[in-house]
VEXSETOR-173804 format. One record per residue (C-alpha): residue in three letters; y, z, x negated. Coordinates in Angstrom, 1 decimal. Last residue first. Example, Ala and Ser with C-alpha at 12.3 -4.5 7.8 and 13.67 -1.06 7.14 Angstrom:
REM residues 2
(site 'Ser'; (-1.1; 7.1; -13.7));
(site 'Ala'; (-4.5; 7.8; -12.3));
This chain:
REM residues 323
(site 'Unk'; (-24.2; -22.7; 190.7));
(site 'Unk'; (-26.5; -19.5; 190.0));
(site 'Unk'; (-29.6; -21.4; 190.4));
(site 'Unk'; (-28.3; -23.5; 187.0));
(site 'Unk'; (-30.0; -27.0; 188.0));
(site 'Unk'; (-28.8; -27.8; 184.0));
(site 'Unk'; (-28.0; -31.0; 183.8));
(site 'Unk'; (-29.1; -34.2; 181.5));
(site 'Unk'; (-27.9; -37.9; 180.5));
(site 'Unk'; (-24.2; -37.9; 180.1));
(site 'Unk'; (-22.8; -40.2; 181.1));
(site 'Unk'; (-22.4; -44.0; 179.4));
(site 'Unk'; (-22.6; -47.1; 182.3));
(site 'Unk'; (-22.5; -50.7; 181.0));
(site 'Unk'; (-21.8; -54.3; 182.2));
(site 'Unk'; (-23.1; -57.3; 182.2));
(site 'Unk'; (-24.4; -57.1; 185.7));
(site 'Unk'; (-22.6; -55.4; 188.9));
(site 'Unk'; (-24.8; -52.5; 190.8));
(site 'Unk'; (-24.1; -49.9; 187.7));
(site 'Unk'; (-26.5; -46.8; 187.1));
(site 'Unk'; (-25.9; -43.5; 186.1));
(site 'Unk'; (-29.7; -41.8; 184.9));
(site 'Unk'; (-29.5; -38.0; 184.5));
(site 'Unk'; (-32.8; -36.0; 183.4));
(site 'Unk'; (-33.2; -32.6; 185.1));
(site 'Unk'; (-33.6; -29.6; 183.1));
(site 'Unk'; (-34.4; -26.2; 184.6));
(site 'Unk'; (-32.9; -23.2; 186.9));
(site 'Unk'; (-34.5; -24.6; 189.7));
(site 'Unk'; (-31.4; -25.7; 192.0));
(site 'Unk'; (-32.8; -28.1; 194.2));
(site 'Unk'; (-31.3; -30.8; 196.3));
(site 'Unk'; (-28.9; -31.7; 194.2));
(site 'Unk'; (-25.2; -32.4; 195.2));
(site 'Unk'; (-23.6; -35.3; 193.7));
(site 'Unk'; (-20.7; -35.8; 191.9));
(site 'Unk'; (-18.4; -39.3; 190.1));
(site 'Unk'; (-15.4; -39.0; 188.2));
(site 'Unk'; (-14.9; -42.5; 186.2));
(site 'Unk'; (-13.5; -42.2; 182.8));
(site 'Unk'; (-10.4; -44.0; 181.9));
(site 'Unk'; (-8.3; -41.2; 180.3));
(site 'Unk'; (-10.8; -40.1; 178.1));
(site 'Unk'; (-11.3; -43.6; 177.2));
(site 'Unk'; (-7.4; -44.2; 176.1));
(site 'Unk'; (-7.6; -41.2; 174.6));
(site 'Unk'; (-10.7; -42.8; 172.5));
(site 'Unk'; (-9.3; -45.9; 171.8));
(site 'Unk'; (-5.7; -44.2; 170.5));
(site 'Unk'; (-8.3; -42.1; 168.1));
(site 'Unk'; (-10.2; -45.3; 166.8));
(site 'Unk'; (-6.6; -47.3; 165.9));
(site 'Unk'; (-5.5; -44.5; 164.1));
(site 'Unk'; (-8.6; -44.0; 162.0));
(site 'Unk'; (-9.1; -47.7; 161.2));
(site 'Unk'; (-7.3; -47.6; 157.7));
(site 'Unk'; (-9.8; -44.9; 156.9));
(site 'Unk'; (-12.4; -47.1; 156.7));
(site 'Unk'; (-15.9; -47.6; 156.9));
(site 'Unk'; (-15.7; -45.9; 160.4));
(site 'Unk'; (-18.3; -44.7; 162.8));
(site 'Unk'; (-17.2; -44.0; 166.5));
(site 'Unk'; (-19.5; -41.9; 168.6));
(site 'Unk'; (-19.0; -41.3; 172.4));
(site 'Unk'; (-19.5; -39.1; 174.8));
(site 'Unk'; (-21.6; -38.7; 177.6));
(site 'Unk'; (-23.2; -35.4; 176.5));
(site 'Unk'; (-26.5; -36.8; 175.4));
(site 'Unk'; (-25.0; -40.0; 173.7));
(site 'Unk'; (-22.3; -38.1; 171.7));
(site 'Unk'; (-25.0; -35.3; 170.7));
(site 'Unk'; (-27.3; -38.0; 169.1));
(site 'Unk'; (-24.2; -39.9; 167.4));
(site 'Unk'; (-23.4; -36.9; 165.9));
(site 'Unk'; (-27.0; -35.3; 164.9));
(site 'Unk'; (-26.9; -38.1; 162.2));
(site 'Unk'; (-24.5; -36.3; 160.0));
(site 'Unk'; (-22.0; -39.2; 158.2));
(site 'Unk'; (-23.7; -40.4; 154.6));
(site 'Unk'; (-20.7; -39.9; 151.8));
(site 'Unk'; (-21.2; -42.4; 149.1));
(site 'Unk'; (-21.9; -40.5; 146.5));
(site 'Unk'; (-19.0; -39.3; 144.0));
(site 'Unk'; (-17.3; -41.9; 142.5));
(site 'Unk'; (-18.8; -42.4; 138.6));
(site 'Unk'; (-16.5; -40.3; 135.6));
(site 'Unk'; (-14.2; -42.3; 133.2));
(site 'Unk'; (-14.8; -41.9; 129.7));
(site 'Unk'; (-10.9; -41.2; 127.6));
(site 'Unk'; (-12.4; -37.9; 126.2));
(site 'Unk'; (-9.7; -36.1; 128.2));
(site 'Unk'; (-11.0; -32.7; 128.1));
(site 'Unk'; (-13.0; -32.6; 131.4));
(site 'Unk'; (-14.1; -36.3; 131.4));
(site 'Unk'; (-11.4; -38.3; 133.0));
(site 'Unk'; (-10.7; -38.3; 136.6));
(site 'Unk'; (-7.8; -36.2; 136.3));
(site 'Unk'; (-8.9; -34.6; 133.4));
(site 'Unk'; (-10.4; -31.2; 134.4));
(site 'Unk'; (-13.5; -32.2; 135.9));
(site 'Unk'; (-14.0; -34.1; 139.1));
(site 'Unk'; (-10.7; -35.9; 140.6));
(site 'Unk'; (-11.3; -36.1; 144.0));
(site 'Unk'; (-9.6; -39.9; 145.2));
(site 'Unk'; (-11.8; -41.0; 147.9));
(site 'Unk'; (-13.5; -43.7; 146.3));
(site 'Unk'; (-14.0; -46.3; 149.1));
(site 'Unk'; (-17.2; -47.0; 150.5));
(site 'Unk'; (-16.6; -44.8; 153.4));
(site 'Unk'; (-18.9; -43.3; 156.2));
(site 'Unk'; (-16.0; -42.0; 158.4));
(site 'Unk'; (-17.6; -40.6; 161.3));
(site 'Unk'; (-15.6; -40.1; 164.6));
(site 'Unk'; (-17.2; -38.1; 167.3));
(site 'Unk'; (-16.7; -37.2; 171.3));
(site 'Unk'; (-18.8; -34.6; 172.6));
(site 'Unk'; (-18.9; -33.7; 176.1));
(site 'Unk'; (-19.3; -29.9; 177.4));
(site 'Unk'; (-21.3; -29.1; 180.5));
(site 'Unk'; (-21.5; -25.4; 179.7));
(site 'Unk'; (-25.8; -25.9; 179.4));
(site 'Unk'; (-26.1; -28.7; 177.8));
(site 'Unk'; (-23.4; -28.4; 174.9));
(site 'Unk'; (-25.1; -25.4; 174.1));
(site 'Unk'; (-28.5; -26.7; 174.0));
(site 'Unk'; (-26.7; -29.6; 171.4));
(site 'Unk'; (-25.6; -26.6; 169.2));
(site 'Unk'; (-28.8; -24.9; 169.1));
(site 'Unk'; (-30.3; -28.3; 168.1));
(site 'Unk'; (-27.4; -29.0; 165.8));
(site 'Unk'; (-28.4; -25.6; 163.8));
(site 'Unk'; (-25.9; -22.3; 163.4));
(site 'Unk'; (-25.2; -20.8; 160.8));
(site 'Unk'; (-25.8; -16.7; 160.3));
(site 'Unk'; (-25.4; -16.6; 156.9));
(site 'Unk'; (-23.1; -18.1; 154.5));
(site 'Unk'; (-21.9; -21.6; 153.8));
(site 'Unk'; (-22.1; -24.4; 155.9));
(site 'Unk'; (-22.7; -28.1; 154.8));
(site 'Unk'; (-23.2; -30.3; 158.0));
(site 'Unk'; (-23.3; -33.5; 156.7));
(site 'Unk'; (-19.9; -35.6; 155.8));
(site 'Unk'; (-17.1; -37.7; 156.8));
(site 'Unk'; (-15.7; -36.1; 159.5));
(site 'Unk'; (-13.9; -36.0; 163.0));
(site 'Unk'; (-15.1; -34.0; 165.9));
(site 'Unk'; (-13.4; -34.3; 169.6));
(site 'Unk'; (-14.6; -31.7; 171.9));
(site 'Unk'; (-14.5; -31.7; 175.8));
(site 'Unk'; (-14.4; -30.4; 179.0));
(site 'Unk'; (-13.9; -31.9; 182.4));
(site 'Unk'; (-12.3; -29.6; 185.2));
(site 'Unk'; (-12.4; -25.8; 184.2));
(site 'Unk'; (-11.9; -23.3; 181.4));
(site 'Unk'; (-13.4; -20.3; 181.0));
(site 'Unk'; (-16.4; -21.7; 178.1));
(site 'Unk'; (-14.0; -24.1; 176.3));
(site 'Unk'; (-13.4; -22.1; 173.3));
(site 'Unk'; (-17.0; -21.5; 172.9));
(site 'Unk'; (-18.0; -25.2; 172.6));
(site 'Unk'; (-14.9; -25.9; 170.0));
(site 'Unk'; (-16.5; -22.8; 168.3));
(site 'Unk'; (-19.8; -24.8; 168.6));
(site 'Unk'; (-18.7; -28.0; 167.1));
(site 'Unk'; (-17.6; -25.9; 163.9));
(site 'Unk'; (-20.5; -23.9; 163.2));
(site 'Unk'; (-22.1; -27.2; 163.6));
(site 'Unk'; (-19.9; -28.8; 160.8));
(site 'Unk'; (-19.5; -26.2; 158.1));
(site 'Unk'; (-18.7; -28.8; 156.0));
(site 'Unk'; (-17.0; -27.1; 152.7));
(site 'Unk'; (-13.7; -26.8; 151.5));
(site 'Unk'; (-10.1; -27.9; 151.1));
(site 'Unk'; (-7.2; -26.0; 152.2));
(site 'Unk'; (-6.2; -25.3; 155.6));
(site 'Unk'; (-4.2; -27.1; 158.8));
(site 'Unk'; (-1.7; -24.9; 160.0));
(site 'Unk'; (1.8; -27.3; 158.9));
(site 'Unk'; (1.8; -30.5; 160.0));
(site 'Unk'; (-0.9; -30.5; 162.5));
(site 'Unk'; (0.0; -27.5; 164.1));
(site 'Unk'; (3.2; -29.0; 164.8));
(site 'Unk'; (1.7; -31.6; 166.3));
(site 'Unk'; (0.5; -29.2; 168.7));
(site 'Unk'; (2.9; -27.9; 169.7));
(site 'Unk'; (5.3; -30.8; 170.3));
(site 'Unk'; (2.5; -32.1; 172.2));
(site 'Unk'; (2.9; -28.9; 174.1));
(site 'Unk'; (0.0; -29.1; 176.8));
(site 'Unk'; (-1.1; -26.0; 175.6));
(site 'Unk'; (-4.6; -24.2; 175.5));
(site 'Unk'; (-4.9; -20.8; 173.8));
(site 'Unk'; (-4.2; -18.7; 170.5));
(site 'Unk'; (-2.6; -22.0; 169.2));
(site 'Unk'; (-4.9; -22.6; 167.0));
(site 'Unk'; (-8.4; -22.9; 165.8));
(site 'Unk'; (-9.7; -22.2; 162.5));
(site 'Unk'; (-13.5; -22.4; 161.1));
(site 'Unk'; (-13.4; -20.5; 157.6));
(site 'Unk'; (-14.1; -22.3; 154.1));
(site 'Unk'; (-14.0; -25.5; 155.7));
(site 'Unk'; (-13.3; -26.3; 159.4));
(site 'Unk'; (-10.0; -27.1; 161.4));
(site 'Unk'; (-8.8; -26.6; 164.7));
(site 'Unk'; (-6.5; -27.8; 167.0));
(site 'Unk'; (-6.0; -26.9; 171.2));
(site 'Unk'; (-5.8; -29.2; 173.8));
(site 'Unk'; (-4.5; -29.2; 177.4));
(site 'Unk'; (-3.8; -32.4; 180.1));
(site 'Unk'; (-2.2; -32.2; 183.0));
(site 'Unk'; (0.8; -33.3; 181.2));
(site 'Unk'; (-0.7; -36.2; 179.8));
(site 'Unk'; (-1.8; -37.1; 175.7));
(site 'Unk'; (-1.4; -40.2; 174.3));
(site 'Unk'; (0.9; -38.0; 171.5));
(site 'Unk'; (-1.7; -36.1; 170.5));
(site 'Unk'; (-3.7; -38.6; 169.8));
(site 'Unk'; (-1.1; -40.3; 167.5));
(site 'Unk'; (-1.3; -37.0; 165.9));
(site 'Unk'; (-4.5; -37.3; 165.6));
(site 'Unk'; (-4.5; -40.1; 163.6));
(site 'Unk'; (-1.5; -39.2; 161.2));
(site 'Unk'; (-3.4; -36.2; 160.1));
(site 'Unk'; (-6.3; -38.0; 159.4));
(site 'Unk'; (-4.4; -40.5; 157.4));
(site 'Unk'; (-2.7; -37.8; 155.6));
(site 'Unk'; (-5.9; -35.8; 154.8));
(site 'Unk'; (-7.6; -39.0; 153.8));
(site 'Unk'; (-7.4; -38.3; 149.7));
(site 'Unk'; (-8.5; -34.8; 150.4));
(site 'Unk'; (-11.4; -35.2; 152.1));
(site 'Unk'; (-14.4; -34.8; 149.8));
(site 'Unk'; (-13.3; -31.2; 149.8));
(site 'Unk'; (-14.0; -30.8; 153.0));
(site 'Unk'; (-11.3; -30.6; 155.9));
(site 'Unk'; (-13.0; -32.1; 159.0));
(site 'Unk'; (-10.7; -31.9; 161.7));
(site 'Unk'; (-11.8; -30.8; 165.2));
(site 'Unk'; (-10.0; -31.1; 168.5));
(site 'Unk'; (-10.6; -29.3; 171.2));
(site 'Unk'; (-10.2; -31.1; 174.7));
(site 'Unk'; (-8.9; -29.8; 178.3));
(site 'Unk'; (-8.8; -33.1; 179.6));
(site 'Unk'; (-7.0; -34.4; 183.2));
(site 'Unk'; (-8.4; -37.2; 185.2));
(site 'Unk'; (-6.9; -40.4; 185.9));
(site 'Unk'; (-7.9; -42.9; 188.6));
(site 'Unk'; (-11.6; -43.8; 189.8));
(site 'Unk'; (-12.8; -40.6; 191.3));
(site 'Unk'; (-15.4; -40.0; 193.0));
(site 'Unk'; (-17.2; -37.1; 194.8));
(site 'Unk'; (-20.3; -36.6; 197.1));
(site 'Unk'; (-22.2; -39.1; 195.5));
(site 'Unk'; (-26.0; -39.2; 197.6));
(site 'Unk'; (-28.9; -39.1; 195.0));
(site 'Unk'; (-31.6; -41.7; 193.7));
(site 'Unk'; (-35.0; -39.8; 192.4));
(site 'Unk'; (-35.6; -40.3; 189.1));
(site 'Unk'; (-35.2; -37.0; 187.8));
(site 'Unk'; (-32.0; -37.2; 189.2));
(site 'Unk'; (-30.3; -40.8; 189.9));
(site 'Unk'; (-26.9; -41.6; 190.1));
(site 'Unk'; (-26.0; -45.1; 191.5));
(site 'Unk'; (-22.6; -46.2; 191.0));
(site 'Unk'; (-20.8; -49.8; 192.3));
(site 'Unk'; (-20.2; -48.4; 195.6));
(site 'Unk'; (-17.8; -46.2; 194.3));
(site 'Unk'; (-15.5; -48.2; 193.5));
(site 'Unk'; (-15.2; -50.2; 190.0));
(site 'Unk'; (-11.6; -51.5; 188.3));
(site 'Unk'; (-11.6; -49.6; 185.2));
(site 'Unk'; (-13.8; -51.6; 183.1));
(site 'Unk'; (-13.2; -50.7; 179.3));
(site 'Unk'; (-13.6; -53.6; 176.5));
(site 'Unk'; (-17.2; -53.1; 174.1));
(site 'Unk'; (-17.4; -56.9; 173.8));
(site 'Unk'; (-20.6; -56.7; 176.0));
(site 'Unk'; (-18.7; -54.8; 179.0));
(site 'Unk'; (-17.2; -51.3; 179.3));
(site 'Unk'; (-17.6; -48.0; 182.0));
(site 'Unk'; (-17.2; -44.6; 181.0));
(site 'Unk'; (-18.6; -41.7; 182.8));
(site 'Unk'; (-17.8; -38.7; 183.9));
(site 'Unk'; (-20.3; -36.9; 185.9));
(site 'Unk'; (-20.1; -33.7; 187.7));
(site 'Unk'; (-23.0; -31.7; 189.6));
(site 'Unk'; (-21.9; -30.0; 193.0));
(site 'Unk'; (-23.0; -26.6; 193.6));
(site 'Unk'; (-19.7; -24.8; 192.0));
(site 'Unk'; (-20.0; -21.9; 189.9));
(site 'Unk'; (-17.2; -23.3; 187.1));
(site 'Unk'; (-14.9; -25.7; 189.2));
(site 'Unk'; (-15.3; -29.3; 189.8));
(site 'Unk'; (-12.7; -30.5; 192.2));
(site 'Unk'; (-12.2; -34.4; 193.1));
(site 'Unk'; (-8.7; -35.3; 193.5));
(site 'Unk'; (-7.9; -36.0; 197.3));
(site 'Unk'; (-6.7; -39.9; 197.6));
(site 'Unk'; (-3.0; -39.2; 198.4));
(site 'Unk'; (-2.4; -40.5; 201.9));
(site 'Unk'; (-1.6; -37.2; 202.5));
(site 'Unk'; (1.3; -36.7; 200.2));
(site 'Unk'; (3.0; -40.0; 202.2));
(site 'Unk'; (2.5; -38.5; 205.2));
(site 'Unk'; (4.3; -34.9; 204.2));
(site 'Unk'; (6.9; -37.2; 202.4));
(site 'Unk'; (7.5; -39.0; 205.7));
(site 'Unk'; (7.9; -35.8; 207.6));
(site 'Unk'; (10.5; -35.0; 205.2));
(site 'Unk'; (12.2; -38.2; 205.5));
(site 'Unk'; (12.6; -38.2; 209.3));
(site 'Unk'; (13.4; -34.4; 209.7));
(site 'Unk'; (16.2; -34.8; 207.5));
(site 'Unk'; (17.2; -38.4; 209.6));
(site 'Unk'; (17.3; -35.7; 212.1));
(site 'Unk'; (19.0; -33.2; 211.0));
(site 'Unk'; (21.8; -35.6; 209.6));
(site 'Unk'; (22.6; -37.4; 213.2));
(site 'Unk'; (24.8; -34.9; 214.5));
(site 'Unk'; (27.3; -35.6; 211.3));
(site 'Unk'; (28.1; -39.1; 212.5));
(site 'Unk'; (26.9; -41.7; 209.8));
């Protein structure tokens, strides 16, 4: 190649790197304050497999009934900012390591547009690192050596922190709860699902569960003999109750567009936490722009053109007047 000719095949490539960024398919923006109304939603068949291969044309979104215009889709991958919270009552001790192992699998299907942050709940509600990170490193870390003693359930306190944490952040929000338990605060000044599933409302915040409900004796030694009676008398103690997961999670899940997951096993945890990054990152990004903003509830209804298969958003807005 003669050296006159480098400028130009310069030129050449450059210009065909500007073209090729514009062919892009323009990411759809939902930003805190903005007019337009975002829904994710996730898309399976009968045997509960994800459908990823839908356009837009396949959506209808209706408000209050009334069918609306989409403004905005997006069918490819869309970045999380997600807090995760581990239940660390006393009834699960014998899980811890399975737990820990799950998420941390979780962690690891993470992006790099995505962000997280960990927390845990039981005698205090704990969330680290001081903000959102897309450190997997990090936040495995945190995993391994921040999470705290056993405790209570202080479940909806919990939730709602995660809520809190995600008030100044943009984009598509969520919270990932894990437990095996009822909500079982201590204290004053709790906080009720209900107040909890207004505040999910209003920010726009999905919830994303995983009950363990299991048969299995979890290992808590009662008394002071190991599972004995307290001085060794040689007459084993019953397994605690079965635990029975909180029934406002699968309520909250459906409301925000989540999803709930209930477990028998511990075995499965893994397994359930890979299927729910792999949802997250699977979601479709659809928006419309409603006609009135009248500071109340509307009902949300997404609906699918093709049969046999099934739609989960989230099913109210806010019509914030200050949008």
């Amino acid at each position: 190649m003669r050296i006159g000719t480098v400028p130009i095949v310069v030129a050449l490539l450059v210009a065909f790197a500007a073209a090729q960024e514009q062919s892009k398919p323009e990411q759809p923006t939902f930003r805190s304050g903005s007019r337009t109304v975002a829904v994710y939603a996730t898309v399976a068949d009968p045997r509960g497999r994800l459908v990823t291969n839908l356009t837009q044309d396949d959506f209808e979104i209706y408000d209050n009934g009334k069918k609306q215009a989409i403004t905005l889709f997006e069918s490819g991958v869309q970045p999380i900012t997600l807090v995760m919270m581990l239940d660390r009552s006393g009834s699960m001790v014998g899980n811890f390591r399975l737990v820990r192992s799950a998420a941390e699998q979780f962690v690891a299907q993470l992006l790099p547009g995505d962000k997280a942050r960990i927390g845990s709940f039981a005698d205090r509600i704990q969330l680290d690192p001081r903000g959102f990170t897309s450190s997997q490193h990090d936040l495995i870390e945190i995993l391994r050596t921040d999470l705290q003693e056993p405790g209570p359930t202080p479940l909806w306190n919990a939730v709602n922190v995660g809520i809190t944490a995600l008030l100044h952040q943009d984009g598509r929000r969520v919270v990932l709860v894990f437990t095996d338990g009822v909500d079982h605060p201590i204290g004053s000044n709790n906080i009720s699902y209900r107040d909890v599933a207004r505040n999910a409302e209003q920010e726009d915040v999905m919830i994303f569960a995983v009950g363990l409900a299991s048969r299995e004796f979890s290992g808590r030694r009662r008394g002071g003999g190991g599972g004995l009676g307290g001085l060794g008398s040689g007459v084993l103690r019953p397994p605690p109750e079965e635990p029975k997961v909180d029934s406002g999670l699968p309520r909250i899940a459906a409301e925000t567009g989540g999803g709930y997951f209930e477990l028998t096993s511990a075995n499965n945890l893994s397994s359930t936490f890979v299927r729910i990054a792999d949802e997250l990152h699977r979601q479709y990004a659809l928006g419309f722009t409603p006609a009135k903003l009248d500071g109340k509830t509307h009902r949300l209804d997404v609906r699918l053109r093709r049969a046999g298969i099934v739609a989960r958003a989230r099913k109210t807005y806010i019509a914030k007047k200050d949008m």
